[in-house]
C-alpha positions as CSV (number, residue, x, y, z in Angstrom):
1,X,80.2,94.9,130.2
2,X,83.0,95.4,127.7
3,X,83.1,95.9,124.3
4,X,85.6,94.4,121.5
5,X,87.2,96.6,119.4
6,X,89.3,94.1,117.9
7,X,89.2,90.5,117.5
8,X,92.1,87.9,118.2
9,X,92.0,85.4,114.7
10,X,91.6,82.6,115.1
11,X,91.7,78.9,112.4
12,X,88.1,78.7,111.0
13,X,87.8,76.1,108.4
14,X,87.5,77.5,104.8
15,X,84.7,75.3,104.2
16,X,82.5,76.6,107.3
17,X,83.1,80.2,106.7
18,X,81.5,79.7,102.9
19,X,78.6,78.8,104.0
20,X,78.0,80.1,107.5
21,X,80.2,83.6,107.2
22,X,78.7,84.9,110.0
23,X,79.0,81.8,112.1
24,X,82.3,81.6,111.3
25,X,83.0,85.1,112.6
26,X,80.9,84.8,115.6
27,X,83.0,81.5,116.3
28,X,86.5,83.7,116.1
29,X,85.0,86.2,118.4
30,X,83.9,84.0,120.9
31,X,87.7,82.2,120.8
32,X,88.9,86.1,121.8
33,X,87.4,85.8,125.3
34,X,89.4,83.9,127.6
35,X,87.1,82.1,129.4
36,X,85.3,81.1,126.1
37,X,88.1,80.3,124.0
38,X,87.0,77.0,122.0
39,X,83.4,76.6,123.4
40,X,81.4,75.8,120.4
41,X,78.2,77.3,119.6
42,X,75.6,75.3,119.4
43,X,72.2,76.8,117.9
44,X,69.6,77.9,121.4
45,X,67.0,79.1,119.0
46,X,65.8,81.6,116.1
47,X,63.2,84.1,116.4
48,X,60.7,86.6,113.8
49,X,63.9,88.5,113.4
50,X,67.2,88.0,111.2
51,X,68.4,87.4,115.1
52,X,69.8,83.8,115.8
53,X,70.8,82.8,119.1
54,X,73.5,80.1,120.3
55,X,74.3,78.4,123.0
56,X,77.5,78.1,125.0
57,X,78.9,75.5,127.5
58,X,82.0,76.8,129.7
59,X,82.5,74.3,132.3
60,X,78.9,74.3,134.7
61,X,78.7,77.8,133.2
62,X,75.9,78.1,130.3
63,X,76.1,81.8,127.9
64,X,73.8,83.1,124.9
65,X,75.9,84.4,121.9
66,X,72.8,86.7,120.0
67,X,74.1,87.4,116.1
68,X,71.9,90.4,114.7
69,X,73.2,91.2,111.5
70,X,74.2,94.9,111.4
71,X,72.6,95.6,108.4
72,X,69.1,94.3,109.1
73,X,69.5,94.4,113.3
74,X,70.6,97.4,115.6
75,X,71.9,95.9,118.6
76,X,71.9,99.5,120.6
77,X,68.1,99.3,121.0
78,X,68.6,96.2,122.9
79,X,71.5,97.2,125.0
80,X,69.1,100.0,126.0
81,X,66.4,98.1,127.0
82,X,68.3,95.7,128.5
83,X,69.9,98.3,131.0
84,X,66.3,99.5,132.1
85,X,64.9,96.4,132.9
86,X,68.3,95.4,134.9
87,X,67.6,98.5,136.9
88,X,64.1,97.6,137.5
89,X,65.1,94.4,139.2
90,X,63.2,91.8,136.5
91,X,65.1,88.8,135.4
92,X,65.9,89.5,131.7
93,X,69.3,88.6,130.2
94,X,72.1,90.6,131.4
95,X,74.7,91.4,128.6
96,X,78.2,90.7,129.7
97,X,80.3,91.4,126.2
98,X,79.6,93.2,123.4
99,X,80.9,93.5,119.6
100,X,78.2,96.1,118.4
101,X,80.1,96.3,115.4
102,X,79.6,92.8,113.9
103,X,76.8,92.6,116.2
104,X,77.5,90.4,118.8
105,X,76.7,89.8,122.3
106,X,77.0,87.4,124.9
107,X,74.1,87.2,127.4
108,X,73.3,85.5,130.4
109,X,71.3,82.0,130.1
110,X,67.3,82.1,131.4
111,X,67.5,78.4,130.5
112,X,65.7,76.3,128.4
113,X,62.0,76.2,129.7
114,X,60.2,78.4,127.5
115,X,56.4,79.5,128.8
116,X,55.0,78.4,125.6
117,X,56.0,74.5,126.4
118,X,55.5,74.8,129.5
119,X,51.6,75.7,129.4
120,X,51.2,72.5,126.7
121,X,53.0,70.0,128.6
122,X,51.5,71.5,132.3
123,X,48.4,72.9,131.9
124,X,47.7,72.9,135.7
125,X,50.7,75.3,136.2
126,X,48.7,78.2,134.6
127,X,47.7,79.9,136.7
128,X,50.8,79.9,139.1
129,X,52.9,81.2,135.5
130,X,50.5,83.9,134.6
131,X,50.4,85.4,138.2
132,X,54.3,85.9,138.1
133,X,53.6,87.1,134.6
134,X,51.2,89.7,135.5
135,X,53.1,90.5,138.8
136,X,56.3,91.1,136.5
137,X,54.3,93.2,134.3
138,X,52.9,95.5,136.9
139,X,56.6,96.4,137.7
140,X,57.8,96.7,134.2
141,X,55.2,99.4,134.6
142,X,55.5,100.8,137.9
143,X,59.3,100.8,137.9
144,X,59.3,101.9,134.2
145,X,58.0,105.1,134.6
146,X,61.4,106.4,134.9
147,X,62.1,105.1,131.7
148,X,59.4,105.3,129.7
149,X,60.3,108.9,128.1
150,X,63.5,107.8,126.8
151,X,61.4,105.1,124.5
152,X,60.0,105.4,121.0
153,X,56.4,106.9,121.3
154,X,53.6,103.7,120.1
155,X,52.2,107.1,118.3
156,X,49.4,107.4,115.2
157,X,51.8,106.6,112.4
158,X,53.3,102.9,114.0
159,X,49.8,102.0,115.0
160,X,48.4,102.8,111.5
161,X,51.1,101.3,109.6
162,X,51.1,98.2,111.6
163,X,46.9,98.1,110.5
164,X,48.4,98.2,107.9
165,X,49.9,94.9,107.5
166,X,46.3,93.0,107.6
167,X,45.2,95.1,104.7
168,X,48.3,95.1,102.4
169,X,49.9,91.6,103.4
170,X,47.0,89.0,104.4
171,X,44.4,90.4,102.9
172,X,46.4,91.8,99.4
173,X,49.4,89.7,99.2
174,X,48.2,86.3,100.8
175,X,44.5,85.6,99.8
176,X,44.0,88.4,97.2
177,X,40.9,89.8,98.4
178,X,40.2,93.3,96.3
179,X,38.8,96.3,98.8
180,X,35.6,97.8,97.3
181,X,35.2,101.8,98.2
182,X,32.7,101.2,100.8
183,X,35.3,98.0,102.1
184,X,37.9,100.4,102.5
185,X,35.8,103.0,104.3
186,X,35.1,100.7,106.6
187,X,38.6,99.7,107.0
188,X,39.2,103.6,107.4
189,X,36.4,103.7,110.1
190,X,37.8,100.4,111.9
191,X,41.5,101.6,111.9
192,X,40.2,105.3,113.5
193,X,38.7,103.4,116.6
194,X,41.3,101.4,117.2
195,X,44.0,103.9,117.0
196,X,41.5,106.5,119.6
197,X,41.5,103.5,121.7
198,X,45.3,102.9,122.1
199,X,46.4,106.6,122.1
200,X,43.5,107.9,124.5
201,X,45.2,105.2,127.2
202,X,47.2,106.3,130.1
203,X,50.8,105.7,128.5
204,X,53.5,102.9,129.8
205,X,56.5,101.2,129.4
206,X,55.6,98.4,126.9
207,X,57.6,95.8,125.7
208,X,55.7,95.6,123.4
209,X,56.1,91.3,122.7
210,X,55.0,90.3,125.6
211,X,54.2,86.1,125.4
212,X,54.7,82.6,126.0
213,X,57.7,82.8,123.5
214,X,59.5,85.5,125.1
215,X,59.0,84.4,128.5
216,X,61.2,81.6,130.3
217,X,60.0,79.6,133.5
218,X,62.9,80.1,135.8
219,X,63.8,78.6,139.5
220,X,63.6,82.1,141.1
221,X,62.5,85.6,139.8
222,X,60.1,84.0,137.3
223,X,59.6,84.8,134.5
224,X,62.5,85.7,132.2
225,X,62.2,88.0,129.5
226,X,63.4,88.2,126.6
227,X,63.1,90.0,122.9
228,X,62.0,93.5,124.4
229,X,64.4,95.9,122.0
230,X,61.2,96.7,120.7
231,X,59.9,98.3,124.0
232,X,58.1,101.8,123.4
233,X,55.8,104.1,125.7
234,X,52.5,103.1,124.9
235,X,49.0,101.8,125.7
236,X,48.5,100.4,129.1
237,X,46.6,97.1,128.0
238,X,48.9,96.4,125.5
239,X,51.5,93.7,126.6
240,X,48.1,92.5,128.8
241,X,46.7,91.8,125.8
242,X,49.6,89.9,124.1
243,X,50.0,87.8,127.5
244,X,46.2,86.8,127.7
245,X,45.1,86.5,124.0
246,X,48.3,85.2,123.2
247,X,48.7,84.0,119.3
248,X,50.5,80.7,120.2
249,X,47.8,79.8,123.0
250,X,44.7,79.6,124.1
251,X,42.3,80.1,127.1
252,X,38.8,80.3,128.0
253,X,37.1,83.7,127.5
254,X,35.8,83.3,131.1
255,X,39.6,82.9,132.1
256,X,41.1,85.5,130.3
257,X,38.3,88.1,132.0
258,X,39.3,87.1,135.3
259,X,43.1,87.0,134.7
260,X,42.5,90.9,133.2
261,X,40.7,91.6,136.3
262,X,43.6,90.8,138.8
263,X,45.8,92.6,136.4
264,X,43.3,95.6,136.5
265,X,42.7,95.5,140.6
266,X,46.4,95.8,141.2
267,X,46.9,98.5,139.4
268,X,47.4,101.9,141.0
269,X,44.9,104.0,142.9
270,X,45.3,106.7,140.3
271,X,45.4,104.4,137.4
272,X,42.0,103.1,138.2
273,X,40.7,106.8,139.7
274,X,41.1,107.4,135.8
275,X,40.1,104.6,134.6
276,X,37.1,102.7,135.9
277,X,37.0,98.6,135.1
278,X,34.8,99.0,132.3
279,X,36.6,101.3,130.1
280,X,39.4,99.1,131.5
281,X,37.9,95.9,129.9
282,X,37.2,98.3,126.8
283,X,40.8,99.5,126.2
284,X,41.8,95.8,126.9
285,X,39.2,94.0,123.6
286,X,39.7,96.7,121.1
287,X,43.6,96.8,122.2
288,X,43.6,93.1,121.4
289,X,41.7,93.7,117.9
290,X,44.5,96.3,116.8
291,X,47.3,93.6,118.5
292,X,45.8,90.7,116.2
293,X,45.1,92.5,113.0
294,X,48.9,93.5,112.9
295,X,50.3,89.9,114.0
296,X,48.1,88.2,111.3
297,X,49.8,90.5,108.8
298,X,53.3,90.0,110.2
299,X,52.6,86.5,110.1
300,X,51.4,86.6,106.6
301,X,54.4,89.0,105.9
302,X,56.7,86.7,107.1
303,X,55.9,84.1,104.5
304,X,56.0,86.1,101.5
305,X,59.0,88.2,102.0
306,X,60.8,86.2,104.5
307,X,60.1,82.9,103.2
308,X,58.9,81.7,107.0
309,X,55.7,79.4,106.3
310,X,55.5,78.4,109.8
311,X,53.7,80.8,110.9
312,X,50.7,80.9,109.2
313,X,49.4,78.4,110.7
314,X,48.7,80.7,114.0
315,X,46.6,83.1,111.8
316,X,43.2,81.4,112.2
317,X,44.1,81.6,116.1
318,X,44.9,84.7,115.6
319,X,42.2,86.2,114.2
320,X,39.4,84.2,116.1
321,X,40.2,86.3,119.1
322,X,38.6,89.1,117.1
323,X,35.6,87.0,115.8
324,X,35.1,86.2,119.5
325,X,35.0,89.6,120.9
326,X,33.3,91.1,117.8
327,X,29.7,90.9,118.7
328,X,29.9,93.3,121.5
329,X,31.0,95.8,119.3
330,X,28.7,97.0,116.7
331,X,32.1,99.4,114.8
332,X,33.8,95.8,114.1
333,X,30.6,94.4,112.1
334,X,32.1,94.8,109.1
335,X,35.9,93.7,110.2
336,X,34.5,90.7,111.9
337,X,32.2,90.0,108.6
338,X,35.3,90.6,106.9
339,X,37.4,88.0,108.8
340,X,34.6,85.1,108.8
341,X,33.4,85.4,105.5
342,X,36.6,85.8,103.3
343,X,39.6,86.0,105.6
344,X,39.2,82.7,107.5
345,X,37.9,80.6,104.4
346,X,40.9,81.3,103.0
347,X,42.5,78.7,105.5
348,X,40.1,75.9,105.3
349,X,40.1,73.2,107.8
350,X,42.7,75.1,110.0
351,X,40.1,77.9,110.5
């Protein structure tokens, strides 16, 4: 890995640079590295994030250009996290030049078959995707041990803020619904379980986005991982959670039990010495109802301050996971009340 100090210029049309800057200037970088020099980019895909990523075609050689805007992006927590899970032996993009300072990099190429697509178009592969999955998730854990200090902490304040987002963007901003005193005691009471529940878990590496759109099918080492910059030590169920009651798609209750259960039976001998399967399963619902509450706000967030519609659609989804698990808890009356009676109307047909 080497990093660019200084560019070699090189003719970008005045035209193109107006109204693309930043392509323009990830074009002129990419013309500085030899074996690059007049590939064009061509766009591989956009994510949550100001973060675009581009494809590049040297020869039978395929590359990822990332652009993360230094002002809204820090490339160092990527490069970080990139290094660990090299070192851990899991198939995640391995960063071969870097220009932190216009925030640049050029990654390796997992391809093009994102899990997401995959699980739509072959159904009947599900199984054999969520068992490399899981497997690859048991050594992100295992293996990240070594690691996992060196992370941000997934402490009280992130887990409250990120509550937080249901409250003050879907609720608030998006649908307008107005908290009465004994509404936002509840919400009070409802945010203090879930946040016992996450921090009284034994602690792990956690990517922290772990899904069908940041995993790749690949020929060997499946899967292929990307967007972990966010990784923190956190909850154990936590990126279970995101894999299984995924926001993008869906599987039978029955399914997703049994799935949680392999996860749970391969864990380590001390891991389930401490905890037993049904504080297991525990951890793993109310984990989902914190993970769900904050990607409904993020969702919701990302349409009014980001001007990214799209998602909103995958809020009813979203939130069903909790209406669905609600009943065998009697703390998430009132959230699950909440959600069906003036959350989800708020969608109409789509709910």
């Amino acid at each position: 890995m080497r990093c660019f100090n200084a560019l070699r210029r090189t003719q970008i049309s005045n035209s193109q640079a107006a109204t693309d800057p930043r392509l323009a200037a990830l074009t002129e970088w990419i013309n500085s590295i030899d074996e690059l020099a007049g590939c064009e980019p061509t766009p591989a895909s956009a994510d949550a994030s100001f973060r675009r990523y581009f494809r590049l075609q040297s020869g039978t050689k395929s590359f990822i250009v990332m652009d993360a805007p230094p002002e809204q992006e820090d490339c160092l927590p990527f490069l970080r996290v990139a290094g660990y899970l090299e070192a851990m032996r899991l198939n995640a993009p391995r960063v071969i030049e870097v220009n932190t300072g216009d925030g640049f990099l050029l990654l390796s190429d997992l391809g093009t078959r994102l899990y997401l697509a995959e699980l739509e178009s072959n159904p009947d592969d599900a199984q054999t995707l969520y068992d490399d999955a899981i497997a690859a998730l048991l050594t992100m854990q295992r293996r990240g041990v070594a690691y996992q200090s060196s992370l941000p902490p997934y402490d009280e304040t992130l887990l409250r803020f990120e509550l937080s987002l249901f409250h003050d963007w879907l609720c608030g901003k998006h649908i307008g619904i107005a908290f009465s005193e004994r509404d936002e005691k509840a919400w009070r009471d409802c945010c203090d379980l879930l946040v016992e529940n996450a921090l009284h878990q034994p602690q792990v590496f956690v990517h922290r986005d772990y899904h069908s759109r940041n995993l790749m099918r690949t020929e060997s080492d499946n899967p292929g991982i990307l967007d972990f910059q966010d990784a923190v030590e956190g909850p154990l169920t936590y990126d279970l959670v995101s894999l299984l009651k995924d926001c993008y798609v869906r599987w039978p209750a029955r399914r997703v039990r049994q799935w949680a259960l392999d996860f749970y039976q391969n864990l380590d001998l001390q891991t389930r010495q401490q905890v037993d399967e049904r504080q297991f399963r525990r951890y793993f619902e109310l984990m989902g109802v914190q993970r769900h509450l904050k990607a409904a706000g993020i969702f919701a967030r990302l349409n009014h301050r980001d001007g990214k519609a799209g998602y909103l659609e995958d809020i009813p989804r979203t939130l069903s996971y909790i209406v669905e698990v609600g009943p065998h808890y009697h703390e998430l009356r009132d959230l699950v009340n909440l959600i069906e009676n003036r959350v989800l109307p708020a969608f109409g047909d789509s709910a």
